[in-house]
N, CA, C and O of each residue as an XYZ file, in Angstrom:
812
protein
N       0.847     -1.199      0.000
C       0.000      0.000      0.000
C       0.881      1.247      0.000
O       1.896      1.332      0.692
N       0.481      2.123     -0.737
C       1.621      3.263     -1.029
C       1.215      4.575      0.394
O       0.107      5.099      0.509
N       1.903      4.739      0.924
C       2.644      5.367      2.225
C       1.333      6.212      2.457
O       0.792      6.255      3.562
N       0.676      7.131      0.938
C       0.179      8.406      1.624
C      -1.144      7.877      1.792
O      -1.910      8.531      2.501
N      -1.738      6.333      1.035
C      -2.710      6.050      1.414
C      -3.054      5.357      2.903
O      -4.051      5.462      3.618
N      -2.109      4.787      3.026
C      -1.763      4.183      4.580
C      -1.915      5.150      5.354
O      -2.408      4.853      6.442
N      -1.635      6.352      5.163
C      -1.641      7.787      6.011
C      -3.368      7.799      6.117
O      -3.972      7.220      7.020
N      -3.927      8.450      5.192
C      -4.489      8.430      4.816
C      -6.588      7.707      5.904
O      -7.527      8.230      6.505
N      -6.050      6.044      5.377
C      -6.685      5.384      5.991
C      -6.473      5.001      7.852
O      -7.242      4.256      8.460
N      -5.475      5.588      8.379
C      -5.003      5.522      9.845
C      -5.933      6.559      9.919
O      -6.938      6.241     10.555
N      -5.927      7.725      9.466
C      -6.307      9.497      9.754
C      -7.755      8.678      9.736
O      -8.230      8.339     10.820
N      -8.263      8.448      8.839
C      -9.848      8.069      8.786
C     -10.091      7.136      9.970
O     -11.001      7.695     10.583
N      -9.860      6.327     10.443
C      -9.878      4.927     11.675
C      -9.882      6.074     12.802
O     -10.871      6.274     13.508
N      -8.668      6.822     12.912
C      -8.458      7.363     14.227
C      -9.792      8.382     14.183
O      -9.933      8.721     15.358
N     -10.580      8.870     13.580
C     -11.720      9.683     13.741
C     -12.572      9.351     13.949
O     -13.397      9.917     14.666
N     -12.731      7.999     13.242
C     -13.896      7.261     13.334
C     -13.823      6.381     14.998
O     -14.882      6.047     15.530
N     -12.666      6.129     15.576
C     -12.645      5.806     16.936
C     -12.876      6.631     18.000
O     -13.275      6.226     19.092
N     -12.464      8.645     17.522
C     -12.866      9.516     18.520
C     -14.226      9.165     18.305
O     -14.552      8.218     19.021
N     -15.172      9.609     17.544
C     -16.801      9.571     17.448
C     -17.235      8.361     17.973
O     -18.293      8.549     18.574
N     -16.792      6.921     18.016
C     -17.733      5.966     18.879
C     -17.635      6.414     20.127
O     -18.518      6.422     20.985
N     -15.967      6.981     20.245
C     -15.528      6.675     22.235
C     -16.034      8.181     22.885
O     -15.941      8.406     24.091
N     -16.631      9.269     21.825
C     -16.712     10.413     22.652
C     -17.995     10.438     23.458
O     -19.028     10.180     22.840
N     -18.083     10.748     24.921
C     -19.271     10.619     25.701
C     -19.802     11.623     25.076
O     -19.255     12.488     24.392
N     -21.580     11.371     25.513
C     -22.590     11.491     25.269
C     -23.066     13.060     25.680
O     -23.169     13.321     26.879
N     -23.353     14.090     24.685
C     -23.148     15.179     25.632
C     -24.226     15.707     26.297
O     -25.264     15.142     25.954
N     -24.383     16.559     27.103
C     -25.643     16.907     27.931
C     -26.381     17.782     27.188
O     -25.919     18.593     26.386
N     -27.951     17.554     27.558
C     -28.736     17.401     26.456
C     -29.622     18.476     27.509
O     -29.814     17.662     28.412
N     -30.047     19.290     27.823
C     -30.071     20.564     28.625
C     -31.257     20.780     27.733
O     -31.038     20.910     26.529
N     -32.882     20.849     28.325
C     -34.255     21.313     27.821
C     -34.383     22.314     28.620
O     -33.648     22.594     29.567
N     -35.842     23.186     28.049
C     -36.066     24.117     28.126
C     -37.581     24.101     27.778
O     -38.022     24.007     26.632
N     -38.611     24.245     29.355
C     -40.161     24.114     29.108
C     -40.789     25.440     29.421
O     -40.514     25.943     30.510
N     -41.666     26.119     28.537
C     -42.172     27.501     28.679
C     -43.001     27.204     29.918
O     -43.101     26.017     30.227
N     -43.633     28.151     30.701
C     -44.431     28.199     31.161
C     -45.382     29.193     31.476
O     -45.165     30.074     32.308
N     -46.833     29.034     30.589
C     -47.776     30.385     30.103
C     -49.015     29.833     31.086
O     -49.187     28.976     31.953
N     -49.753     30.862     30.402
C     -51.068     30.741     30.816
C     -52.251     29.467     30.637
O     -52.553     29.870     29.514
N     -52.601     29.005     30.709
C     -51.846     28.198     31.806
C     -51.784     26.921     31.318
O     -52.762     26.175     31.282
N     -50.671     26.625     30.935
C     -49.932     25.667     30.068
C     -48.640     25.430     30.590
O     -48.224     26.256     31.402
N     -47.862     24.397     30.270
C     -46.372     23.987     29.961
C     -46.256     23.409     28.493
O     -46.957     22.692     27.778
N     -45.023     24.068     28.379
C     -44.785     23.788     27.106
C     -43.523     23.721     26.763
O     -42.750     24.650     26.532
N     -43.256     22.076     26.727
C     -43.937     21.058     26.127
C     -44.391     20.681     27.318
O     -43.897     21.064     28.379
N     -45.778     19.572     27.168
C     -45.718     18.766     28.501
C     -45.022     17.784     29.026
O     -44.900     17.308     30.155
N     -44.319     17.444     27.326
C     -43.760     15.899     28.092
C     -42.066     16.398     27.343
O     -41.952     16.897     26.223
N     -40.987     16.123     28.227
C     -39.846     16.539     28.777
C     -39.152     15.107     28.389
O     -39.805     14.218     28.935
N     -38.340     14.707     27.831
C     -36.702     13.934     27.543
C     -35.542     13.980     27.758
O     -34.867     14.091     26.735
N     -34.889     13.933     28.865
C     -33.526     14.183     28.907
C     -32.978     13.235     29.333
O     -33.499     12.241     28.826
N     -31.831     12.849     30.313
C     -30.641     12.118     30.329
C     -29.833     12.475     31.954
O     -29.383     13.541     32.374
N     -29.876     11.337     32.492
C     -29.193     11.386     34.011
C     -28.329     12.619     34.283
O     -27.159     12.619     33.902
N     -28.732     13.425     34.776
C     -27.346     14.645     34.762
C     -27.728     15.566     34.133
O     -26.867     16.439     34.235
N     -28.722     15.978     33.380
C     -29.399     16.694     32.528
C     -29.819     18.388     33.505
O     -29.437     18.336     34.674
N     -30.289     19.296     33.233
C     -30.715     20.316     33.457
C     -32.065     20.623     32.913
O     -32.035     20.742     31.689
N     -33.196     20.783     33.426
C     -34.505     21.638     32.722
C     -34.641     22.718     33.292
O     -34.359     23.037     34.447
N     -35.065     23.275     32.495
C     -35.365     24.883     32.739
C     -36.410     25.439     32.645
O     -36.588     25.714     31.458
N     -37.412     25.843     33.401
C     -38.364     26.244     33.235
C     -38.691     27.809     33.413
O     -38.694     28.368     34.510
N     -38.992     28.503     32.070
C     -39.156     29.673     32.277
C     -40.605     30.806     31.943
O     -41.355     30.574     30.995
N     -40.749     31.628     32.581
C     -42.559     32.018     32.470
C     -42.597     32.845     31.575
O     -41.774     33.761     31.585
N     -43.753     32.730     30.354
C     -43.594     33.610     29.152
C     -44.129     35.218     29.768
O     -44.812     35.673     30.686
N     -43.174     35.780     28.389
C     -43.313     37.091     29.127
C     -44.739     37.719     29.059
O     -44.871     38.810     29.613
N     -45.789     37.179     28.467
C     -47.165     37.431     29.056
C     -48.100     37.041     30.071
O     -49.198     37.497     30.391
N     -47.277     35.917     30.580
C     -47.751     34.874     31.971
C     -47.998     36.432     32.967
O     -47.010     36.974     33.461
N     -49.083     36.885     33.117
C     -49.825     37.208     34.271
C     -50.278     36.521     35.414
O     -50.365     37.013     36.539
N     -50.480     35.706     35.185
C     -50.952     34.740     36.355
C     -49.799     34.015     37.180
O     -48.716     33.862     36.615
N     -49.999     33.480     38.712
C     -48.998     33.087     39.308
C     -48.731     31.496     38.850
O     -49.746     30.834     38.631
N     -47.410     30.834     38.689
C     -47.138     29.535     38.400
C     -46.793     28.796     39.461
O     -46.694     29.485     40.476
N     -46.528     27.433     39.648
C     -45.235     26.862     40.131
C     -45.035     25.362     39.125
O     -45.732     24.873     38.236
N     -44.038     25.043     39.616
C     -43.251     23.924     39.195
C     -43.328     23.178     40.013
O     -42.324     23.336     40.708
N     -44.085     22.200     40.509
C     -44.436     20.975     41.545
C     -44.261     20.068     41.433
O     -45.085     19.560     40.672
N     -43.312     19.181     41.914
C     -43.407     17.631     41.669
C     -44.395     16.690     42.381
O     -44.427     16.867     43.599
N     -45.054     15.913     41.996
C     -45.682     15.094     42.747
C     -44.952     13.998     43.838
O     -43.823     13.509     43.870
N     -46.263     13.841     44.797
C     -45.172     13.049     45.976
C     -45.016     11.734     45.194
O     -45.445     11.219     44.161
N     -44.173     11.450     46.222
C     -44.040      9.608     46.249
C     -43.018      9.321     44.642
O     -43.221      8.403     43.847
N     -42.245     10.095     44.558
C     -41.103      9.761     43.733
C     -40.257      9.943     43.896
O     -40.145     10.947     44.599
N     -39.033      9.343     43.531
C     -37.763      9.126     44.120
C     -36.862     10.587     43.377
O     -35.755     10.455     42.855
N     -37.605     11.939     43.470
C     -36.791     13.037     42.929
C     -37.707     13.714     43.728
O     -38.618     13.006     44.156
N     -37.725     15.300     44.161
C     -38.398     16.253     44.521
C     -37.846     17.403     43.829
O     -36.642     17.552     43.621
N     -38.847     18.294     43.444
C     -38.504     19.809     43.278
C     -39.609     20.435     43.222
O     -40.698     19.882     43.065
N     -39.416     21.747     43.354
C     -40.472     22.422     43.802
C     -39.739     24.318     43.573
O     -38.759     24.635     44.248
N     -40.264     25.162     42.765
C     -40.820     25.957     42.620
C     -41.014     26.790     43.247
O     -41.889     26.457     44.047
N     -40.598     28.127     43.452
C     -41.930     29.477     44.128
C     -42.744     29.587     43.380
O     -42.918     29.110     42.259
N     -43.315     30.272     44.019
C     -44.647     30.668     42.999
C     -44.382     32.218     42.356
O     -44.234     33.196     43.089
N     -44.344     32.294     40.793
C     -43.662     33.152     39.937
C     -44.569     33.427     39.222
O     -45.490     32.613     39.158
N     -44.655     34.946     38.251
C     -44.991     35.285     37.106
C     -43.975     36.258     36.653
O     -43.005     36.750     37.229
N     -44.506     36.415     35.348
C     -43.577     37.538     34.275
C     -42.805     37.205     33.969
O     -42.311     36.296     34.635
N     -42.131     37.637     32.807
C     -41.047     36.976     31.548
C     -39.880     36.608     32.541
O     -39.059     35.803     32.100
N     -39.701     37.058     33.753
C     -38.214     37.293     34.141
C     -37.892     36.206     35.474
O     -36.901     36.305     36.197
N     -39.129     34.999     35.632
C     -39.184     34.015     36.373
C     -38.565     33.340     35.539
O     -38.470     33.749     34.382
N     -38.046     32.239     35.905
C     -37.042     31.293     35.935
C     -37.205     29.877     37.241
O     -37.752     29.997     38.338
N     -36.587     28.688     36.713
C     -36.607     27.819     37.491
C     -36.030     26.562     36.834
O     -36.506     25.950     35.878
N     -34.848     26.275     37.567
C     -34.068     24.971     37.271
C     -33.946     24.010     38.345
O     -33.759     24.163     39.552
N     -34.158     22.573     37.335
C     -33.847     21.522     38.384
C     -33.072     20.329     37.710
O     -33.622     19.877     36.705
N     -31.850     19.723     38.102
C     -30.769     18.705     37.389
C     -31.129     17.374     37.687
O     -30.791     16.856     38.751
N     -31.848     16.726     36.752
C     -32.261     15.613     37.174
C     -30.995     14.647     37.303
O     -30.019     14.806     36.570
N     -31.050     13.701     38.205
C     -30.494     12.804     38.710
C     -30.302     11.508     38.728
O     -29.201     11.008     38.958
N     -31.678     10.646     38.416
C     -31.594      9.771     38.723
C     -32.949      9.011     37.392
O     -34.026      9.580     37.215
N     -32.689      8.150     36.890
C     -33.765      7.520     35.660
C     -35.035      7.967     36.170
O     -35.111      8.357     37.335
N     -35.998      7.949     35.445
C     -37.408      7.615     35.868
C     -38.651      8.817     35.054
O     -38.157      9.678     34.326
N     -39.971      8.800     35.205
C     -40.790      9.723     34.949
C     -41.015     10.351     35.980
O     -41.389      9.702     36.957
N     -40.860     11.805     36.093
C     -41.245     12.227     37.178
C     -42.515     13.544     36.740
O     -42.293     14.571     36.099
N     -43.892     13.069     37.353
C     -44.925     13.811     37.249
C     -44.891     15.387     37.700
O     -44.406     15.262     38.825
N     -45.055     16.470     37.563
C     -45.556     17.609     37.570
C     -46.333     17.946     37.525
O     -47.202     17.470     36.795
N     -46.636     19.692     38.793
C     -48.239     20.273     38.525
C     -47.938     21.634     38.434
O     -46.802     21.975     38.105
N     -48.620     22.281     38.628
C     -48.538     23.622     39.001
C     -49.621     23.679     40.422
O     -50.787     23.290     40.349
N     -49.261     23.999     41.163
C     -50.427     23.739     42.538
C     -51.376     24.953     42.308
O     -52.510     24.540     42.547
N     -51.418     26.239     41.959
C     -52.233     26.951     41.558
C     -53.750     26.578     40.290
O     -54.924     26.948     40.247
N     -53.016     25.818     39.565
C     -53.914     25.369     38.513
C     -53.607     23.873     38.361
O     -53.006     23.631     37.314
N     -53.863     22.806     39.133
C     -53.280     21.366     39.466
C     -54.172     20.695     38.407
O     -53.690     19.672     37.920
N     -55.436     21.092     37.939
C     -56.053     20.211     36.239
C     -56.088     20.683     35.327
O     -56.850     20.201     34.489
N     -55.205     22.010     34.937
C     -55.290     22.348     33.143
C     -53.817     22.173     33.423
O     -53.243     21.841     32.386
N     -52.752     22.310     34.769
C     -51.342     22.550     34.329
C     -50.654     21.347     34.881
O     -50.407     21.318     36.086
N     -50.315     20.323     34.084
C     -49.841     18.867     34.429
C     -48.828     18.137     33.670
O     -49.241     17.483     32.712
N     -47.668     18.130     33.905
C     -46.104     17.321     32.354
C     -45.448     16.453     33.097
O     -45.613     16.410     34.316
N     -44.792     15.818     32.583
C     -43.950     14.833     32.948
C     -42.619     15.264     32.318
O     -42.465     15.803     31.222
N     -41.620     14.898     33.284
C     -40.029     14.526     32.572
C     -39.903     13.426     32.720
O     -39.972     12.798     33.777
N     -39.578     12.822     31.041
C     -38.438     11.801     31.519
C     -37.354     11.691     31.488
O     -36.770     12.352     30.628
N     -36.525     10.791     32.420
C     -34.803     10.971     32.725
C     -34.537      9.393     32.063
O     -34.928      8.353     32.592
N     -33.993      9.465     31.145
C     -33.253      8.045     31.126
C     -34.493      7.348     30.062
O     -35.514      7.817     29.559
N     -33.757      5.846     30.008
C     -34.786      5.048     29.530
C     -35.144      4.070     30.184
O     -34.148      3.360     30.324
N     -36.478      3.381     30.935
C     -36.735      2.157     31.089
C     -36.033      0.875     31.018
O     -35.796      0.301     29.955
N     -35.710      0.446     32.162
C     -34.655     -0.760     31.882
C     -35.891     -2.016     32.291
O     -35.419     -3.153     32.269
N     -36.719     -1.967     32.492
C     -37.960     -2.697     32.830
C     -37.206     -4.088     33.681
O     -37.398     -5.258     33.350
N     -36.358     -3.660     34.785
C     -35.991     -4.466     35.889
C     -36.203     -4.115     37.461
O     -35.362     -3.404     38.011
N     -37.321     -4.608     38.192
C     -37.728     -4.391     39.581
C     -36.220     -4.100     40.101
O     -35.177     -4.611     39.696
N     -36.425     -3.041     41.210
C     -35.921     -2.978     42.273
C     -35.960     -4.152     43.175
O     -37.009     -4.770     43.356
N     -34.565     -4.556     43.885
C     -34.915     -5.792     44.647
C     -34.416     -4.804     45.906
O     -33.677     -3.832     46.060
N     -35.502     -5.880     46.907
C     -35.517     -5.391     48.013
C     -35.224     -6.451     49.254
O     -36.078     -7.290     49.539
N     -34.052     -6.372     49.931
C     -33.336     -7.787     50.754
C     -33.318     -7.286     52.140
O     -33.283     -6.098     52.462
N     -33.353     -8.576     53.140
C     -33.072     -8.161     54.295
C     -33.965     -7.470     54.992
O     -33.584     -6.460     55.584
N     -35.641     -7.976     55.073
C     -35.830     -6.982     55.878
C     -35.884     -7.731     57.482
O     -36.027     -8.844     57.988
N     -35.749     -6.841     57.725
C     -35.709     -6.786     59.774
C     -36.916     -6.102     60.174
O     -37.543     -5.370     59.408
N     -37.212     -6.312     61.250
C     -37.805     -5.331     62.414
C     -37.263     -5.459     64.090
O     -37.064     -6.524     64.674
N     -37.135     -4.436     64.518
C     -36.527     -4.173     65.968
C     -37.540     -3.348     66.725
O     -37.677     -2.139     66.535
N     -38.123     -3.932     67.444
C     -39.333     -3.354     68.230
C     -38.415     -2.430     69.581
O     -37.744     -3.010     70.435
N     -38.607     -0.780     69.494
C     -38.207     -0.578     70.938
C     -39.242      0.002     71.692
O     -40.436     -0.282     71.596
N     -38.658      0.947     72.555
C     -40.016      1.320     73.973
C     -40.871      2.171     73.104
O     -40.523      2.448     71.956
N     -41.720      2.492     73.504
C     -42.964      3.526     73.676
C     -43.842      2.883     71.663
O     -44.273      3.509     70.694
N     -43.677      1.353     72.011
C     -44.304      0.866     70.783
C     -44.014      1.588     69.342
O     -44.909      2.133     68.696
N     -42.758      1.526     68.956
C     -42.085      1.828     68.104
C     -41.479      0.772     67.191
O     -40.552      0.091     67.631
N     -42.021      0.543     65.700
C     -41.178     -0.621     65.132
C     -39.920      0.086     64.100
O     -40.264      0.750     63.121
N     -38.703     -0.093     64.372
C     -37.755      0.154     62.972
C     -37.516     -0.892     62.372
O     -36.787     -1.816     62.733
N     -38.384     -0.741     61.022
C     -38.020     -1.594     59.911
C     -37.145     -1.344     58.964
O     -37.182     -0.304     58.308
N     -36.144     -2.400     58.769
C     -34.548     -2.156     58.291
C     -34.678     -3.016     57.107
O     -35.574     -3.859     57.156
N     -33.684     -2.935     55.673
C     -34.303     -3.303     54.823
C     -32.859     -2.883     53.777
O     -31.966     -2.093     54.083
N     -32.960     -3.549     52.704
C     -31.145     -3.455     51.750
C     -31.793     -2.716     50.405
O     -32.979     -3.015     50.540
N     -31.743     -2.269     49.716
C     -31.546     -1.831     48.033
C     -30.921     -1.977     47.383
O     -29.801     -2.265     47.805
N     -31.162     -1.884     45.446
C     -30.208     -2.552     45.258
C     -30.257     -0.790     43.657
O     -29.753     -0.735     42.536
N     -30.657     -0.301     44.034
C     -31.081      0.782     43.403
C     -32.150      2.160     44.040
O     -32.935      2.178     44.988
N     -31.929      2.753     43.483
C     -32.795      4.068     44.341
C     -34.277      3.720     44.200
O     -34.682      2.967     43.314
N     -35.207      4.396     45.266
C     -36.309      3.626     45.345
C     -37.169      4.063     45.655
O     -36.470      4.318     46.635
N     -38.373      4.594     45.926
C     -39.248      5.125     46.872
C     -40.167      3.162     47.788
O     -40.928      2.293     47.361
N     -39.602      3.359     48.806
C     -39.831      2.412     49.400
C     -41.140      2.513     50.410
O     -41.332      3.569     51.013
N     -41.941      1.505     50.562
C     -43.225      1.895     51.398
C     -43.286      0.743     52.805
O     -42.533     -0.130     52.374
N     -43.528      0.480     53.555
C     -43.615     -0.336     54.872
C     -44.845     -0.418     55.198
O     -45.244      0.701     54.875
N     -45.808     -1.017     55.654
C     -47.080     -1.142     56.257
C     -46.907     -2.183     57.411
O     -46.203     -3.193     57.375
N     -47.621     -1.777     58.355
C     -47.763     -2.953     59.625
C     -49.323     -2.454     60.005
O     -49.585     -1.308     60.368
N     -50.196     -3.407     59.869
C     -51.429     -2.410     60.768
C     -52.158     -1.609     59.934
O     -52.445     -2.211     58.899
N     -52.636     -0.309     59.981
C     -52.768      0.396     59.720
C     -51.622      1.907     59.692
O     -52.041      3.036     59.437
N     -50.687      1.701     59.895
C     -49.194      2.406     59.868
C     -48.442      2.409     58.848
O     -47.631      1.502     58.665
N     -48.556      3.231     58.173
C     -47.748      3.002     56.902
C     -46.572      4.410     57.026
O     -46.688      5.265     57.904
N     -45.406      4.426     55.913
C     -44.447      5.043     55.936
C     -44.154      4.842     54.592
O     -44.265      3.801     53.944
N     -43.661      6.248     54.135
C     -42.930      6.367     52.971
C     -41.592      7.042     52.558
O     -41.357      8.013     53.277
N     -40.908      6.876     51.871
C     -39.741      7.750     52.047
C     -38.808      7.024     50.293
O     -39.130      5.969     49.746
N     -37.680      7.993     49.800
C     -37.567      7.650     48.542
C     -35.870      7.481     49.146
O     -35.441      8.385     49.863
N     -34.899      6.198     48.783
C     -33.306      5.515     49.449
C     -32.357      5.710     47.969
O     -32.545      6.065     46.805
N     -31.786      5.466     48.413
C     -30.421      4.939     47.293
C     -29.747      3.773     47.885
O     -29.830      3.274     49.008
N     -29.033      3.454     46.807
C     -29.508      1.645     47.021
C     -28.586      1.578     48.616
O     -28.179      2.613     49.144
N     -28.374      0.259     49.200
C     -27.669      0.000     50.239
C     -28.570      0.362     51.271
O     -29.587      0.996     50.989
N     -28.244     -0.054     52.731
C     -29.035     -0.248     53.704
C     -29.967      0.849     54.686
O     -29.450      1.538     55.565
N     -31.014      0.860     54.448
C     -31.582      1.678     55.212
C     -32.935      1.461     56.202
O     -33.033      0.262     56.466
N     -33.930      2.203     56.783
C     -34.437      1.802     57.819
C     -36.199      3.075     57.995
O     -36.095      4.302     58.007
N     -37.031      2.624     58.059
C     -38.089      3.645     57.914
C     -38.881      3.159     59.584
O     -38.983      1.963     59.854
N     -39.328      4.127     60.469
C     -39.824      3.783     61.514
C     -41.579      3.849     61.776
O     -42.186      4.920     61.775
N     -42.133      2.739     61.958
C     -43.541      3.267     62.573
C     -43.919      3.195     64.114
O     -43.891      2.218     64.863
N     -44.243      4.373     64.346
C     -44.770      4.841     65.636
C     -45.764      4.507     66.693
O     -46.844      4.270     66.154
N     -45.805      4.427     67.621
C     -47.224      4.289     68.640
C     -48.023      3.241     67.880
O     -49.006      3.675     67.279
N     -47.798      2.064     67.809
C     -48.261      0.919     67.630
C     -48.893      0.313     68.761
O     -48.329      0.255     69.854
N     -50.249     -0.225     68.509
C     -50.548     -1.315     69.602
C     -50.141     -2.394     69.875
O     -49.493     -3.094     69.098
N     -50.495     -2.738     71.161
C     -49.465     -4.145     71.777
C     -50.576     -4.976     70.854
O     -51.800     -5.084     70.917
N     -49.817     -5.372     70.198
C     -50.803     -6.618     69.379
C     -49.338     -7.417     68.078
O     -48.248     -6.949     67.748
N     -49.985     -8.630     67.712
C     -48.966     -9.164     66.625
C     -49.358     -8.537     65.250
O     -50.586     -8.475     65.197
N     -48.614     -7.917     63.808
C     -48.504     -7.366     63.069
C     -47.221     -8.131     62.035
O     -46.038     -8.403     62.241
N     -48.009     -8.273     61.030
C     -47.134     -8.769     59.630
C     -47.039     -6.996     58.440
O     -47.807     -6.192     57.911
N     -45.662     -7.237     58.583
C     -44.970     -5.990     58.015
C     -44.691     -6.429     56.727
O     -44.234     -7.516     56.374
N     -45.074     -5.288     55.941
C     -44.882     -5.571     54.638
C     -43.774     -4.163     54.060
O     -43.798     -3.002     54.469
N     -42.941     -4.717     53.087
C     -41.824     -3.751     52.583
C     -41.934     -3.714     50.861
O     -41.525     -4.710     50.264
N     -42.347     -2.853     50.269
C     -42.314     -3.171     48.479
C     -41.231     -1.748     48.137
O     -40.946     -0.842     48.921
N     -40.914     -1.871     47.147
C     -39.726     -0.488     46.586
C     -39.892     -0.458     45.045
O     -39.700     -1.330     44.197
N     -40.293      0.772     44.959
C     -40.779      1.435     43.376
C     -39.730      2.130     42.953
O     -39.215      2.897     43.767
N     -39.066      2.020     41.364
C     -37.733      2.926     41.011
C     -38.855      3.885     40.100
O     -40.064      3.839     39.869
N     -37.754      4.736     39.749
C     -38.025      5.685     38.942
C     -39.606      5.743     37.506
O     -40.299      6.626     37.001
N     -39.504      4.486     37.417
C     -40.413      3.898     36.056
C     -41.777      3.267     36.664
O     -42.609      2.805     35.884
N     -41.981      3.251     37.945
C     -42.755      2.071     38.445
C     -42.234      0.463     38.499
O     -42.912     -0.564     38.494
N     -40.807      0.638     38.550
C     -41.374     -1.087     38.711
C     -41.005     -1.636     39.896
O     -39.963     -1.554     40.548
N     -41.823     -2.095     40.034
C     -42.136     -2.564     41.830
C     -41.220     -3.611     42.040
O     -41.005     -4.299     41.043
N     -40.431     -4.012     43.408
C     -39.837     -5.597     43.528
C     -41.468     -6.180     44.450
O     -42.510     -5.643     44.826
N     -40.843     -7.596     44.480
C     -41.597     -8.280     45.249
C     -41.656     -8.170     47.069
O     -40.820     -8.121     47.971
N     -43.015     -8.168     46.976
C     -43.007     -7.831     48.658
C     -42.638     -8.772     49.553
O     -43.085     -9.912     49.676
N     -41.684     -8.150     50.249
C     -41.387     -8.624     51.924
C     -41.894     -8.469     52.870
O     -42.216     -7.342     53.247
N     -42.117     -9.509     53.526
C     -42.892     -9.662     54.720
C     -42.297    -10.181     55.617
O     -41.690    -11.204     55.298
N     -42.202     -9.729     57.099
C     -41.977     -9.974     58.427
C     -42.811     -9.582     59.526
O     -43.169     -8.424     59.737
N     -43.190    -10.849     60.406
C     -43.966    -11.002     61.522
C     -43.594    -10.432     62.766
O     -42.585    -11.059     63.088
N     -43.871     -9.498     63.746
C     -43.608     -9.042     64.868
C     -44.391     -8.521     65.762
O     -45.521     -8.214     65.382
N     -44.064     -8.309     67.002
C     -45.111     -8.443     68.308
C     -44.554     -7.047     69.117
O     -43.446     -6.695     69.522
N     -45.868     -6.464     69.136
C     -45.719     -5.284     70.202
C     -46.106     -5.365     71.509
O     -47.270     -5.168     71.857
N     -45.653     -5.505     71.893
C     -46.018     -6.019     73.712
C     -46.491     -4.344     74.988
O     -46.746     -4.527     76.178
């Protein structure tokens, strides 16, 4: 092969190896927010990402940016109008995360999504319970991914959103009576692991 084509075809390989190996770059949206609308409603970005939400400059009316409970992200908003409101939040972690505006909670409603669906439950290992004084159960419990995790014993329930590895949610002022505890953990997408259950006695 004559020298300058050999040149040549290296120069082409070595470019074509930057473009597979170069990471993925951040992909940074941008949702209006008018009267009383979002726009767009439905949001795409990427672990690490930035959205921005900003109020058109005819938005008279007051907004916010609300996340709904019981997901493993929170953000939340003042309540803003006029072109010169603003509001950012860096998503973090996979999943759909629902939105409202609490002022207008049924015409103003979007979703972001972060990531894509890996359609694999959260597993949820190890659970415990440790009964102490004044009828108190701490239920202890492993992850294996971030989670919004739920506990029930009774009528006592608890919620709270982990990252993976070991953690612990408490229910309170329980009656002296026997109680089967239940533990399930929801990721980002909905998908639930299988529930754990453990038997324990409040004396």
């Amino acid at each position: 092969m004559v020298p300058a084509m050999r040149f040549g075809l290296a120069l082409i390989l070595s470019v074509a190896a930057l473009v597979v190996a170069a990471p993925a770059l951040a992909a940074d949206s941008t949702v209006g927010v008018g009267d009383d609308f979002y726009d767009p409603s439905e949001t795409s970005v990427n672990p690490g990402d930035t959205v921005t939400w900003d109020w058109a400059s005819d938005s008279s009316n007051d907004h916010t940016v609300t996340a709904h409970a019981r997901q493993i992200d929170r953000f939340k908003s003042k309540m803003m109008s006029g072109g010169s409101a603003s509001f950012k939040h860096t998503f973090k972690y996979a999943g759909k995360f629902r939105y409202f505006c609490q002022i207008h909670p049924e015409s103003m409603q979007a979703t972001v999504t972060v990531g894509t669906d890996d359609n694999v439950a959260p597993e949820l290992t190890k659970p415990k319970v440790k009964v102490s004084r004044h009828h108190t159960a701490k239920l202890s419990f492993t992850l294996s991914e971030r989670s919004l995790v739920t506990v029930k014993a009774g009528r006592k329930k608890a919620s709270k959103a982990f990252g993976p590895g070991k953690h612990s949610l408490k229910l309170k002022r329980l009656k002296a009576k026997r109680y089967k505890a239940t533990f399930t953990a929801k990721d980002g997408f909905g998908n639930k692991s299988k529930t754990a259950r453990k038997r324990f006695r409040v004396r």
